[in-house]
C-alpha positions in Angstrom: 0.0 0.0 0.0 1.5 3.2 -0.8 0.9 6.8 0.9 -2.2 8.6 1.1 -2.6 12.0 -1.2 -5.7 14.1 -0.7 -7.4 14.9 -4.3 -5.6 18.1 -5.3 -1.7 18.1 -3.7 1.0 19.4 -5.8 4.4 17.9 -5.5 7.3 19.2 -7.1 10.2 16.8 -8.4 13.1 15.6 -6.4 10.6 15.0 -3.5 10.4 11.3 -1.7 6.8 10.5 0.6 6.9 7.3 2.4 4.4 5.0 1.6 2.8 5.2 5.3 2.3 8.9 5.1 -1.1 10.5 5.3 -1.2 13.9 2.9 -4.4 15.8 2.9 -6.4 17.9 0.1 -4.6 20.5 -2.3 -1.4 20.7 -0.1 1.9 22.2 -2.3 4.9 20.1 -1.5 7.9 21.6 -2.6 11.5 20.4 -4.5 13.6 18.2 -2.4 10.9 17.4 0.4 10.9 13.9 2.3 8.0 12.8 4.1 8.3 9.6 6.7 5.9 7.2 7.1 4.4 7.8 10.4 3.2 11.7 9.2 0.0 13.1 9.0 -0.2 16.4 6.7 -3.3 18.0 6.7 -5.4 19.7 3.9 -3.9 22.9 2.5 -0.8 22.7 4.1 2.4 24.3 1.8 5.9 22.7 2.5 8.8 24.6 0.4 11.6 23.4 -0.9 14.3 21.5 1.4 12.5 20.0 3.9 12.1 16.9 5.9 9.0 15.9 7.8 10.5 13.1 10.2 8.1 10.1 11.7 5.8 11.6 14.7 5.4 15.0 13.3 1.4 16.0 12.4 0.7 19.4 10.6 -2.8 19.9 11.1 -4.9 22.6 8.2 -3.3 25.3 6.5 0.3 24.9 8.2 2.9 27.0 6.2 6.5 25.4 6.3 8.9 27.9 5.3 11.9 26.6 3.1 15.0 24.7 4.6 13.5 24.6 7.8 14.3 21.2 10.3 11.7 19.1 12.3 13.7 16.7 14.6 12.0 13.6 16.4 15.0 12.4 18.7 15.3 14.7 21.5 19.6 13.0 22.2 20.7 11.2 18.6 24.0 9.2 18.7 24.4 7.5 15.3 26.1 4.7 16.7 22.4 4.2 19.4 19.0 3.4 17.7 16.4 5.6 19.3 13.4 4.7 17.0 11.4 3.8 20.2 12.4 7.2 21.3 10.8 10.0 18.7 8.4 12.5 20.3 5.6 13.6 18.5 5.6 17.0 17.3 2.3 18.8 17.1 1.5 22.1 14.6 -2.0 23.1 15.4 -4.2 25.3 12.3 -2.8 28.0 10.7 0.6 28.1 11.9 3.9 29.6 10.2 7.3 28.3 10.4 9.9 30.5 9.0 12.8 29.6 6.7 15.8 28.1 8.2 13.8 27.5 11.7 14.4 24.3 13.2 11.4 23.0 15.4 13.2 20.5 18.4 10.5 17.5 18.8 8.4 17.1 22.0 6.5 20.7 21.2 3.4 21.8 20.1 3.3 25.1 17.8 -0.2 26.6 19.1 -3.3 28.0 16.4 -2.0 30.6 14.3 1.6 31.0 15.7 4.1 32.4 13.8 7.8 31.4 13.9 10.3 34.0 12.6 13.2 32.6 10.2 16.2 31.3 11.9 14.2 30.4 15.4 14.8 27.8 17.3 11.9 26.3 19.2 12.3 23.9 22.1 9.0 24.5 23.8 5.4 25.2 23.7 3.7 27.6 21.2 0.1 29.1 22.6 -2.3 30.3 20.0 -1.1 33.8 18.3 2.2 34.0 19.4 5.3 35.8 17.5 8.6 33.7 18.6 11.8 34.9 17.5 15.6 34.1 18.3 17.7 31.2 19.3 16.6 29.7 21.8 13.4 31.0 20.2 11.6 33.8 23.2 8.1 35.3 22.4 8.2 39.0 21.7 4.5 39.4 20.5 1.5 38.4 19.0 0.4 37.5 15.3 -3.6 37.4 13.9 -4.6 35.1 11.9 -4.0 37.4 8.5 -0.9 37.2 9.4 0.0 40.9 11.2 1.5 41.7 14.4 -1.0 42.6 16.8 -0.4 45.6 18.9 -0.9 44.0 22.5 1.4 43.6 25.3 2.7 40.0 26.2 0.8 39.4 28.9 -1.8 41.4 30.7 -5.6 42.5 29.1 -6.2 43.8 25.8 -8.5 43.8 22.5 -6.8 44.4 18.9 -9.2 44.3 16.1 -7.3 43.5 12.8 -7.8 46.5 10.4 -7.5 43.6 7.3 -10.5 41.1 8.3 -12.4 43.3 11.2 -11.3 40.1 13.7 -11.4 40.9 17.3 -8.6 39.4 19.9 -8.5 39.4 23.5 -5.5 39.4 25.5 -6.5 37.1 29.1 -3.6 36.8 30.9 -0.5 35.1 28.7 -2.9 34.1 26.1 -4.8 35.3 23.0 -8.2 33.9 21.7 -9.9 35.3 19.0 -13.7 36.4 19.8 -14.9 36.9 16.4 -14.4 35.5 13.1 -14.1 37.1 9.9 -16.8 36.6 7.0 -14.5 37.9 5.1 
């Protein structure tokens, strides 16, 4: 049995999927991607070039994957020590953005609509909305779901209403949840 490809995916040449791998509807799957078995992509999902989804990652809906940039699934590799009992699952929830060049360290979830700057290295949790930057990766704000920096503090109260879709955000604490969708 080979892998499972949602009606619609685009992949570009030079790219290997495993034949246990799960890829959802009109996904774009770059040059030079490999996708392991034990992967589940879902619909609308865009991988660039130069990337490697590793066994025990899931990208849930609309997940960008910037180019270049490195999933890992072994938290200590040793070539010379198999650790295939070892790999922690790696969870990127709706919507999120990882940035070219970022490398995600398995064992995390990326929250809802978080946005990882290129060249950041992520090693912990993500909540909904957040902007991480940096290596180690440290949050320095907040990103709507269109994709702009919200002008709210880190943590405290707030409201921003995106001037692109008319969302509204509130700010409760350390965390952002979106109170009204866009029909737009």
């Amino acid at each position: 049995m080979g892998a499972t490809i949602g009606k619609g995916t685009q992949i570009w040449h030079f790219t290997h999927i495993s034949a246990g791998a799960i890829i959802g509807e009109n996904c774009h799957i770059g040059q030079n991607v490999f996708v392991a078995n034990k992967v589940v992509i879902g619909n609308g999902v865009k991988i660039q070039n130069n990337v490697s989804v590793y066994d025990a990652v899931t990208l849930e809906e609309e997940v960008f994957c910037g180019p270049s940039m490195v999933f890992t699934n072994v938290y200590n590799p040793r070539a010379f020590i198999n650790r295939k009992q070892q790999y922690q699952p790696t969870l990127v929830k709706r919507g999120a953005t990882l940035g070219a060049n970022c490398t995600i360290v398995c064992g995390v979830t990326i929250g809802e609509y978080a946005f990882v700057a290129a060249g950041t290295l992520i090693n912990t949790n993500l909540p909904a909305f957040a902007l991480f930057a940096g290596v180690p990766g440290k949050q320095i704000g907040w990103m709507s779901k269109y994709g702009e920096q919200m002008n709210l503090p880190l943590t405290g109260n707030g409201t921003y209403t995106c001037p692109y879709t008319e969302e509204r955000y509130e700010l409760k604490g350390d965390f952002v949840i979106l109170i009204t969708v866009s029909n737009k």
